[in-house]
Structure formats: C-alpha cells, structure tokens
N, C-alpha and C positions, 0 to 999 in steps of 0.2 A: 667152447669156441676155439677152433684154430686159425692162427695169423703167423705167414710166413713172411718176411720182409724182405726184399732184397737190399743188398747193400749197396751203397749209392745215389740210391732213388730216394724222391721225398715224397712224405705221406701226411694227409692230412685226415683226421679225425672227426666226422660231421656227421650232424643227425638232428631230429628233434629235443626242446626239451624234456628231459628225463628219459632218453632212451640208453644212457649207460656210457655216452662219449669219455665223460670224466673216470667214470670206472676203468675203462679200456686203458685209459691214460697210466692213474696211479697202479693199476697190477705190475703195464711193464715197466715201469718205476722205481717197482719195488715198493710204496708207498704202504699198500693193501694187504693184510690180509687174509693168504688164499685158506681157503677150506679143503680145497684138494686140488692137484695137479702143481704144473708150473712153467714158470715163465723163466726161458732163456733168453740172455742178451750180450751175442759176440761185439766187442767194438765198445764206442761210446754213444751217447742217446743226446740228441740236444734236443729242448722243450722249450715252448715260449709259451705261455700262457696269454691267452685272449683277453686282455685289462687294461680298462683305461685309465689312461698317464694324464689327467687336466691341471693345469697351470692355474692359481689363483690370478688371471692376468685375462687383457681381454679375449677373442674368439681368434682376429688375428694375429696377435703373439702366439697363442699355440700352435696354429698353420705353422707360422716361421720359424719357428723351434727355436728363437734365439741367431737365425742368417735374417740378410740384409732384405728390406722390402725393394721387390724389384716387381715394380706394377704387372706388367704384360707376364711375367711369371705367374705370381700370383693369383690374376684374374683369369689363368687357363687351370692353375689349381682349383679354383674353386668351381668351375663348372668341368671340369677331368669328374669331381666328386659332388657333383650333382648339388652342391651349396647356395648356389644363387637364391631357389626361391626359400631355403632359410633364413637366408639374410632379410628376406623383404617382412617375415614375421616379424625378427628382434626389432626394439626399439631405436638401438645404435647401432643394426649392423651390424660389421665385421668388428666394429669398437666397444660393443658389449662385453661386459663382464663375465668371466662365467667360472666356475668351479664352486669351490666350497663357501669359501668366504663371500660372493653372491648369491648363493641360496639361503644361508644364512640372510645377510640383506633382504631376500625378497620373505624369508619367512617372519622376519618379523612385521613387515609393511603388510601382510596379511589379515 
C-alpha cells in the first residue's frame, strides 16, 4: 500500500468492518509492527479515536455537556441529529438514564 498525504489537508479513514481502517491507523502511528517496508511521518499526526464518552447521568445531561438548557437550542439539537423519534421509544425521554450504572439497573430488573 502507498499513501501520500498532503500537508494541511484533513483525512479521514473509513471503510467496512474488518477491512484494515484500524491497521492503516496504527502503522502510521507507529503502533504496528511492520514486516517489511515503511512508514514515514514529516511534522506532527493528531488522532482522535471514534469512542463513546456516556455520562452516568440522564440522555439530556449528555446533549449538554455540563451548558445551560436553553429550550429552542436544544430542541433544534436534537432533530439537527435525528433524536426525536428516540425519544418517543425511552420511557422518560430525554430524562432517561443512561450509561453504565443504568444498564447495570436494567440488567438486574431482567
């Protein structure tokens, strides 16, 4: 595989599961590895890995990261991200629980 990058430009890394997106990632990384060849890297590399950050706290506390609820903001928030017909599943809504310590909760009610 050759990958020439320009500098300046941003790149993003996509593909199906298991086609090697994460591989591509850690070579240029340096993370990996190699069996032969190599990977050069002029400059600095910023990485942000795809992970989700969930709040033991309800559905809307995470929307708001901790700012102020400001209605007509937030209710264009959540249909910007197509959440509305989620909300009409949960039982409370945007006031549902949600993270570790509610799955926990719901698995033992199980």
């Amino acid at each position: 595989m050759n990958l020439n990058v320009e500098e300046g430009k941003l790149y993003a890394v996509v593909g199906q599961v298991g086609s090697g997106k994460s591989s591509v990632i850690s070579a240029i990384l340096g993370e990996m590895e190699k069996i032969h060849g190599n990977v050069k890297v002029k400059g600095s590399i910023a990485y942000v890995s795809q992970e989700a950050w969930i709040q033991n706290l309800t559905l809307r506390d995470n929307i708001l990261f901790g700012n102020r609820y400001v209605e007509h903001k937030y209710n264009k928030i959540l249909k910007s991200c197509a959440l509305l017909p989620d909300l009409k599943v949960l039982s409370a809504g945007d006031m549902t629980e949600i993270g570790e310590k509610a799955r926990l909760v719901l698995e033992r009610t199980i």
